[in-house]
C-alpha positions in Angstrom: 28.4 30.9 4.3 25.7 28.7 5.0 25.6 24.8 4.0 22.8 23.2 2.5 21.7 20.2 3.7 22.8 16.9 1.9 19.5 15.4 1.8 15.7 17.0 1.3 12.4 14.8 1.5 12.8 14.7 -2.5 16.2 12.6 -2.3 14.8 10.5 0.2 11.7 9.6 -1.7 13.7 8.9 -5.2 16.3 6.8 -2.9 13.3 5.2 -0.9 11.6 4.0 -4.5 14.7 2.9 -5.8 15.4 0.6 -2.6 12.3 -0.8 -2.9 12.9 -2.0 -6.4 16.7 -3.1 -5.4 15.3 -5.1 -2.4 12.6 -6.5 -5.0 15.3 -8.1 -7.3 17.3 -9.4 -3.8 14.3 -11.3 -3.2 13.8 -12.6 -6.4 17.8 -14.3 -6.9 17.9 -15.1 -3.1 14.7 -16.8 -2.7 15.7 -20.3 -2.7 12.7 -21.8 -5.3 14.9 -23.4 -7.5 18.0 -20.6 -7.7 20.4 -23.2 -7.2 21.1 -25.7 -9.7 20.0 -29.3 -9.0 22.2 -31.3 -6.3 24.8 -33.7 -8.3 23.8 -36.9 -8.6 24.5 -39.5 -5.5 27.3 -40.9 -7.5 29.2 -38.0 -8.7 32.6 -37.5 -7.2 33.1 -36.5 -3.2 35.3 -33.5 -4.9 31.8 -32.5 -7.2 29.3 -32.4 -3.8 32.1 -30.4 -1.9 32.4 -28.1 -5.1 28.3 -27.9 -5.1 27.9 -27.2 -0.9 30.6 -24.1 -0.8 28.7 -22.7 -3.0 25.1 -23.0 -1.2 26.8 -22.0 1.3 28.9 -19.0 -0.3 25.1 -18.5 -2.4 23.3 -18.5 1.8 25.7 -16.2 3.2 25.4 -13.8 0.5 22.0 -13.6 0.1 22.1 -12.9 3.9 24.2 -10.3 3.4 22.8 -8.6 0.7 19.2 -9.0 2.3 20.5 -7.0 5.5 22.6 -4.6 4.3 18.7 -3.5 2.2 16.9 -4.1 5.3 19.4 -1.5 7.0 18.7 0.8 4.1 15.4 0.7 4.2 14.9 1.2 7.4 17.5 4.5 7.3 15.2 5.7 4.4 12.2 5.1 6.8 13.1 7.2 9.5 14.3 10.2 7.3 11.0 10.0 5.6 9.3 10.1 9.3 11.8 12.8 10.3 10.6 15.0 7.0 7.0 14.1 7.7 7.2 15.7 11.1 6.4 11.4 12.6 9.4 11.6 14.2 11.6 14.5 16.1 15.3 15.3 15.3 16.5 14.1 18.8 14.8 10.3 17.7 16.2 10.5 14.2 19.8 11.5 15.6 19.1 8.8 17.7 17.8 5.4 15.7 18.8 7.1 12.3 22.2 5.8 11.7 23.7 3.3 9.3 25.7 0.5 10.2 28.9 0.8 8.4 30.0 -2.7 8.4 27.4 -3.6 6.2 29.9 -3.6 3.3 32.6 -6.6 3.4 34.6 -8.3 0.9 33.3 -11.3 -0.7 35.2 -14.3 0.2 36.9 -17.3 -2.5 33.4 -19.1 -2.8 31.3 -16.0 -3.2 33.4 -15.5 -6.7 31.8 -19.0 -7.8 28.6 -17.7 -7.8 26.4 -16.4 -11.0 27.7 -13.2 -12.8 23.8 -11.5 -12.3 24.1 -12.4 -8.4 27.2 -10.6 -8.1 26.6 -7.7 -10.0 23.8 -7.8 -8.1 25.3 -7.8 -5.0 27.7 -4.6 -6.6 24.5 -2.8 -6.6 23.0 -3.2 -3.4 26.8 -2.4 -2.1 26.8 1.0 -4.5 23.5 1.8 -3.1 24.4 1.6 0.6 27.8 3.0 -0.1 25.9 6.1 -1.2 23.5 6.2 1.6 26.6 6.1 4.1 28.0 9.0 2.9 24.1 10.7 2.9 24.0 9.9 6.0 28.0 11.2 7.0 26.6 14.4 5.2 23.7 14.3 7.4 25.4 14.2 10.4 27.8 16.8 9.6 24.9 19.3 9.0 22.9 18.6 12.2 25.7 19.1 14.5 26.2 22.7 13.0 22.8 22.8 14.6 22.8 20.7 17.1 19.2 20.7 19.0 19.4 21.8 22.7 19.5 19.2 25.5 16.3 19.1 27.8 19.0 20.3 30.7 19.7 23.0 28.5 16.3 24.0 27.6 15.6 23.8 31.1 17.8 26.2 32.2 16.7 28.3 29.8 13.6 28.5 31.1 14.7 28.6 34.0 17.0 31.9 33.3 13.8 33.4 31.3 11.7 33.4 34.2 14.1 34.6 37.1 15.2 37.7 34.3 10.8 38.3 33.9 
């Protein structure tokens, strides 16, 4: 029985399309012209201004996070769209192809003060890489059935061809 590979240049187009339009809408909430509501007021409670800076800060971080963790996807998309386009070879996918699989964390007590449409959001961009992590276990799991031989092992078998001629 033979296994079908988890991922075709097809899937990666339709995944590459829809990170670009994920990765627009990150932009958009995490750009910092005028996301954040005004400052308070110089005179407003110490309790307010702390209140007001864990969130920039919780609002920073995220937008960090979520900006990389598309970054990372993108870039994985990339290099499968090389690999399919013949740009790059199987040994340099295997080799700069991976995801990072801390990319997907738990949002701390200030991250829970933020905006309902930033966190959902950030849901989506977590759902997205999520499902390009297990592409890519998937992946994996179908190239080493197949693994490519090592240039010492294509060597020798060169090597072996010519002393049997």
């Amino acid at each position: 029985m033979s296994k079908t590979l988890a991922i075709s240049p097809h899937i990666v187009e339709g995944l590459y399309r829809e990170a670009l339009a994920l990765s627009e809408d990150v932009r958009a909430r995490f750009s910092l012209s005028g996301q954040l509501e005004a400052r308070p007021q110089s005179g407003a409670r110490t309790g307010e201004n702390a209140a007001h800076e864990r969130v920039r800060i919780a609002y920073s971080r995220t937008g960090l996070r979520t900006t990389t963790r598309m970054m990372h996807a993108i870039a994985w998309l990339l290099n499968h769209r090389a690999f399919f386009m013949s740009e790059i070879s199987a040994t340099q996918l295997r080799r700069h192809g991976h995801l990072a699989l801390d990319l997907l964390d738990t949002p701390d007590a200030a991250e829970a003060e933020l905006c309902e449409p930033t966190r959902d959001l950030v849901e989506r961009t977590e759902a997205f890489y999520d499902r390009l992590l297990r592409l890519d276990e998937r992946w994996n799991l179908s190239q080493s059935d197949h693994p490519s031989p090592s240039a010492i092992q294509r060597l020798r078998k060169r090597i072996e061809s010519r002393i049997a001629s």
